[in-house]
N, C-alpha and C positions, 0 to 999 in steps of 0.2 A: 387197412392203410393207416401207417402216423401220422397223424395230423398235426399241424406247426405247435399247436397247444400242448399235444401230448410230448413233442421235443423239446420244448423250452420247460416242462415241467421235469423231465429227465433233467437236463441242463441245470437247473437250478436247484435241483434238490444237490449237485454233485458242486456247485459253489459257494451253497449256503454251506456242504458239507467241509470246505475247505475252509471256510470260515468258519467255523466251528473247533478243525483241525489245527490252525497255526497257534492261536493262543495257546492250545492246548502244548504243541509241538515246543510252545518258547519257554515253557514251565520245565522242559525237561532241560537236565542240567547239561554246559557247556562244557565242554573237554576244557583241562586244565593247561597252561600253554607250558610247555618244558622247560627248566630252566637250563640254563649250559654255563658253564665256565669262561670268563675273561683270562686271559693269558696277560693282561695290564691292568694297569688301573685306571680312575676313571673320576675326572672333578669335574662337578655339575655345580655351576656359579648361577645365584638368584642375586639380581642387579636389583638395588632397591633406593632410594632418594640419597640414601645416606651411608651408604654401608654396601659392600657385596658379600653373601653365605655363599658360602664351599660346603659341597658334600662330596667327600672324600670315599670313594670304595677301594678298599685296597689288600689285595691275594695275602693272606694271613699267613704263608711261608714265606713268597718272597719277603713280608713285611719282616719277621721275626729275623731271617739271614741278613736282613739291610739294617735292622736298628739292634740286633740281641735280645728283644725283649721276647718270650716267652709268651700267646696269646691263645687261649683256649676259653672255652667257659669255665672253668676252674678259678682260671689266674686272669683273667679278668679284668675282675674287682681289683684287687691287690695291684694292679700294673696299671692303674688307670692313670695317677702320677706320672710313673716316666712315660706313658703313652705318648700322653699330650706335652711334658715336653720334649719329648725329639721332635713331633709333630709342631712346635711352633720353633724352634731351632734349624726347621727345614724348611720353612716356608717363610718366604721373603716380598710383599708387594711393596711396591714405590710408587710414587708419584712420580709423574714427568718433568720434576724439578729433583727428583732424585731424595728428596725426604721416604722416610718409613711407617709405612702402617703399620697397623695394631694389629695384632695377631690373637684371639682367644677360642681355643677347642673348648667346644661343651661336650654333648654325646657322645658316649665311644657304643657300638653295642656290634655285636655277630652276627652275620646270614644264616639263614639255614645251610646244613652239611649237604651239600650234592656230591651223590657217588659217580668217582669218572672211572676209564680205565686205569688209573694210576694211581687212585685212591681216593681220599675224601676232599673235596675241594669247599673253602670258604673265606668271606671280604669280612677283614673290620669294614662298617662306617663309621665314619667320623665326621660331627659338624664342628663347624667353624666361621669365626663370623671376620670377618677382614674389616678395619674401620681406617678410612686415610684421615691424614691430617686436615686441619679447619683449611678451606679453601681449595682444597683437591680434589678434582673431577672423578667421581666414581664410574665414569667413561671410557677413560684414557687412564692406563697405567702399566706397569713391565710388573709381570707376575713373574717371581724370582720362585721355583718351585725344584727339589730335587729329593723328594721323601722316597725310597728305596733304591730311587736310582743312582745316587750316588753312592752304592754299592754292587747294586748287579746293573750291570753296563748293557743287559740285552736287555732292561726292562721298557718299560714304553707307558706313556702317559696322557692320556686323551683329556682333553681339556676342552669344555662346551658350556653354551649359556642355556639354564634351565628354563628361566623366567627375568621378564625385561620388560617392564611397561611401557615403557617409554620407545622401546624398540616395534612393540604390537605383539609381545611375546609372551603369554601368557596361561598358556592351558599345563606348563609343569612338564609336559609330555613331549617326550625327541629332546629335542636340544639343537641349537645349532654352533657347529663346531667352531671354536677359535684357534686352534692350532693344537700342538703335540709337542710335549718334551720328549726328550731323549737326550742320550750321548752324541756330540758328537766326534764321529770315529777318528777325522783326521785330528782334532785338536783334542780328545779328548776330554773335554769340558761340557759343559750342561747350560745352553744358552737359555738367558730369561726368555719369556714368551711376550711377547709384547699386544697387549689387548688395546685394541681401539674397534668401539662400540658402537662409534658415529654420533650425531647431535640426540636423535631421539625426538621426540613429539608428544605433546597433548592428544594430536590427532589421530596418530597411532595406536595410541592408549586406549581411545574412546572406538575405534574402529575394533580393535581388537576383542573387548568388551561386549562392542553389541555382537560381534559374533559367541563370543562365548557362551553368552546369555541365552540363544537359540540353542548353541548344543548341548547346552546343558538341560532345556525341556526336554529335546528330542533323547537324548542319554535318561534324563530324569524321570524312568516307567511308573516311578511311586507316584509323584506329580501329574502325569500324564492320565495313567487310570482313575485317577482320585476324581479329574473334569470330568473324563467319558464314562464314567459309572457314573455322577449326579445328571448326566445328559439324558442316557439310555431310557430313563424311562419316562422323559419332558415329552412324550408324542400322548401319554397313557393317561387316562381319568382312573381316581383312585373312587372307590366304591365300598363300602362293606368293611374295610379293611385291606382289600385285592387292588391290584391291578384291572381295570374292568372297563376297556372299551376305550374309545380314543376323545383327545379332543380335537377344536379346528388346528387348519395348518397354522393362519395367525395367530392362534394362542402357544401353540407349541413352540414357535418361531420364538416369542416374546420369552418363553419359559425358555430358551436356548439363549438368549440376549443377557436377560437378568442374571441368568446363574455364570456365566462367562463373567459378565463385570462385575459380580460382587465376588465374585473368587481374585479377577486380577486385582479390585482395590486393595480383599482384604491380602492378600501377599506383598502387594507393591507399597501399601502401608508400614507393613513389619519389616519388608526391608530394607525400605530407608529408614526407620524409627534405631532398628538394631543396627546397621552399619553407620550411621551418622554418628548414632551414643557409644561405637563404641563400644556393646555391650560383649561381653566374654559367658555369653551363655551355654552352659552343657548341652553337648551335641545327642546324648544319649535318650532324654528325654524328649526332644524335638524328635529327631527321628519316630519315635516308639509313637510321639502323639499322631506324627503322618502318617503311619502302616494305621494305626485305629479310624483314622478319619477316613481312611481308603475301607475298613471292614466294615464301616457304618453304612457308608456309600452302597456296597456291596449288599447289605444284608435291608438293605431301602430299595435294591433296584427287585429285591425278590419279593416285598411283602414290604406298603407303604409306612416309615416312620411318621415322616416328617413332611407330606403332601400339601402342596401349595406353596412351603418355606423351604425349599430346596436354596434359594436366593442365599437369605437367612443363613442357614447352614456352610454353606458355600465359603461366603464372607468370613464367616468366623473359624472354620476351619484352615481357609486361606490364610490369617495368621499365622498362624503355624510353620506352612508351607516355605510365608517369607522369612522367617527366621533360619531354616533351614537353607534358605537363597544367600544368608548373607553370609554365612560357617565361608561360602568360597571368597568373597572380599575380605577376609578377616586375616585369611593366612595372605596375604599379598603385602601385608604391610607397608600399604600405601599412604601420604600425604594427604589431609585436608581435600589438597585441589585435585590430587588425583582420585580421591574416593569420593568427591561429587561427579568427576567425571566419569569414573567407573561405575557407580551408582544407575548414573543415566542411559550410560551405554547397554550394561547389565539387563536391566529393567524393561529397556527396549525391546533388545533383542528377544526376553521371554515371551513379551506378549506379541512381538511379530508373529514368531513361528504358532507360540500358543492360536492366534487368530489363524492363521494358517489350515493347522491342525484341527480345527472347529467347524472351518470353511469345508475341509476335507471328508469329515467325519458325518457332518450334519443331514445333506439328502441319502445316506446309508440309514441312519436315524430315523431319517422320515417315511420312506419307502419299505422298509424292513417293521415297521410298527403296525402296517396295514397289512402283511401277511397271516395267513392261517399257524406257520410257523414260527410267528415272533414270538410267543412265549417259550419255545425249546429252546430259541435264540437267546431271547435274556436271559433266562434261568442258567444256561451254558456258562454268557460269560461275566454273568453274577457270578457263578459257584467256584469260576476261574480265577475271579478276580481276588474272591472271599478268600481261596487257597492263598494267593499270591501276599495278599495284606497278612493273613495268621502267621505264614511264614516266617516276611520279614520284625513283626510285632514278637515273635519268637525270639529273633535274631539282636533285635535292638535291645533285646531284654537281657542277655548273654546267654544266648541258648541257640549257638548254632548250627544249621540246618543246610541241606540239600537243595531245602526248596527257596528259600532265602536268595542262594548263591544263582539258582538256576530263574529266579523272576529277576535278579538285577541284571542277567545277560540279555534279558528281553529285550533290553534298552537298544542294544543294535538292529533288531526289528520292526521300529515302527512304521517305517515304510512299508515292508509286506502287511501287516496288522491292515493298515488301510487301504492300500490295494485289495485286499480280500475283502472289506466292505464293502467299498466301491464297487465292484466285479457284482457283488450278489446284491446290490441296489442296483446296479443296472442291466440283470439281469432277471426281476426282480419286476422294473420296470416297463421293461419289456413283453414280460407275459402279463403283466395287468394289463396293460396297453392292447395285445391285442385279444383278451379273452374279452375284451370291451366291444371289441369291434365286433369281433364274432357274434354274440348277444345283440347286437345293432344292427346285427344284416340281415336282410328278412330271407325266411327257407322257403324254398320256391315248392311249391306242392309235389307230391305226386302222381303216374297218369291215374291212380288208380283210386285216387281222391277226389278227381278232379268232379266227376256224375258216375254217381254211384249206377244210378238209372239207365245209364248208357252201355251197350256192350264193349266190351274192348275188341280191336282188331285188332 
């Protein structure tokens, strides 16, 4: 007969196994999403203190039968001149006093060729910066806009806000729409679009921010693994060189406290130091320093570096980290008052969720260190992790990879990642719990022990 012991050790050898499985599962690369053809074009406006960017995507036939110009990779270069000006000859904003902006195209550059049924399809883009005149609401203003369409009359023109601090609009991603040019059929003409953005907010800004700041740990797997690989092995006494036996809960606990706050000082240090100054740091090396500080982690949670000084560690690799936090304030080309607001909002929301994620994370940690199988366990998701960090340190380096592409999709898994901790800690739990009791309960003889001396009836 099975006994509850021998079920719960089936059970959990088949949860530890799935936790074992998903990291494993998230390393394998994401299907790529397909791209398809606009039959329009498409202006993505970034609203900023002082100025609105336009980014123009626009079907490179209809473009070439609306202006003549000729736009391939080829000619290009050579056409870059008259590109931008038809492109500022067509685009018209005002003030609601009826004054005119400033109009300057910078970038022109090509899509990739996507093959449809009718042949090869692809968008110039083009940026552009719109500046109003002194005293004019970058809020409120009539976008006077008719680039291809005042020649093909069925063409169609989507017009949306990409980014808006002020609005709470900020992660770059969707857009929300402000209206559509077109013809119109009974007059013929091409009405301006008329944008109003409404007042906007500090409060907005800062709300918007602290959300960001949480999705961006939760999205952020380099970040993310870098803590719980210095964590993994805060339950363990290092010995010999090895990994070798445990310590107390409260010391562990403590070793989970310190290395938590010297990773968010050192982050939360670099990124206000780097966003306050201002600094224009290369992203290439930051990046490459975080995938190493992740393979350090990793090749520490198998075989002790740095035992005792994980804190240490932590802190100063945290550096890093924050410089890395601030590359997303940097492109928002905010205000003094809104990049201290931003700053705080940012800042917040990492270490909400980061605390969160630690709360979540921690009795898996602690319960999973006192099994017979915690070593296949860490070694697991060391050697997962170790894959995960060479990848991207590969990748940063310009050398890229499959595996690079397929740990940054991990980012939308961290929810399962931790449920399947969770699950095989409390399941986990559970058979220590009751292989305790069992041990605890006294075996009742039997008859045949009870007087040897005696006959049985």
């Amino acid at each position: 007969m099975t006994g509850p012991r021998n079920w719960l050790t089936t059970a959990l050898r088949w949860v530890a196994g799935i936790a074992i499985a998903v990291p494993a599962a998230l390393l394998v690369g994401a299907s790529p999403a397909a791209a398809h053809p606009m039959p329009h074009s498409v202006v993505q406006l970034d609203v900023y203190a002082h100025s609105v960017s336009a980014r123009l995507e626009l079907p490179v036939d209809e473009f070439t039968r609306a202006g003549g110009i000729d736009v391939s990779e080829k000619t290009l270069a050579a056409r870059t001149g008259a590109i931008r000006a038809y492109l500022v000859a067509h685009i018209h904003p005002t003030a609601t006093d009826g004054r005119t902006w400033q109009v300057a195209v910078g970038r022109l550059t090509l899509s990739r060729a996507v093959q449809t049924g009718t042949g090869e399809y692809r968008e110039l883009i083009a940026q552009a910066v719109l500046t109003p005149p002194a005293g004019a609401d970058v809020r409120h203003f009539t976008f006077g806009y008719d680039v291809i369409v005042h020649q093909v009359v069925t063409h169609t023109v989507l017009v949306a806000v990409r980014q808006d601090w002020a609005a709470g609009q900020v992660d770059g991603e969707g857009g929300t729409q402000v209206g559509t040019i077109r013809v119109d059929t009974r007059t013929m003409k091409i009405p301006a679009l008329k944008v109003d953005l409404g007042a906007g907010s500090a409060w907005r800004g800062f709300v918007a921010m602290l959300r960001l700041g949480g999705d961006h740990i939760l999205a952020g797997t380099d970040h993310l693994l870098f803590l719980l690989i210095l964590l993994l092995p805060a339950p363990l006494a290092a010995a010999g060189g090895r990994w070798n036996g445990l310590v107390g809960a409260r010391k562990a606990l403590a070793r989970v406290g310190l290395i938590t706050l010297a990773f968010t000082a050192g982050h939360s240090a670099a990124l206000a130091a780097t966003a306050l100054g201002r600094l224009d740091l290369p992203a290439r090396p930051v990046e490459a320093f975080i995938a190493a500080s992740i393979l350090v982690g990793a090749i520490h949670a198998v075989r002790p570096l740095f035992p005792g000084r994980e804190a240490l560690v932590a802190g100063i690799f945290g550096l890093g980290h924050g410089m890395a936090f601030s590359f997303v304030l940097a492109e928002m080309r905010l205000t003094t008052g809104q990049l201290a607001t931003s700053l705080l909002g940012f800042n917040l929301g990492i270490e909400l969720v980061q605390l969160l994620l630690v709360c979540l994370a921690l009795p898996s940690l602690l319960v999973l260190a006192r099994l017979r199988i915690q070593p296949a366990l860490r070694l697991t998701g060391a050697v997962l992790t170790g894959i995960a960090a060479a990848g991207w340190l590969a990748d940063r380096l310009g050398l890229a990879n499959p595996v690079a592409r397929a740990a940054d999709s991990a980012g939308t898994h961290t929810t399962l990642l931790l449920t399947a901790l969770a699950a095989t800690a409390a399941a986990a739990a559970a058979w220590t719990l009751l292989t305790r009791r069992a041990v605890q309960q006294p075996v009742a003889p039997s008859i045949r022990s009870v007087d040897h001396r005696r006959p049985v009836l």
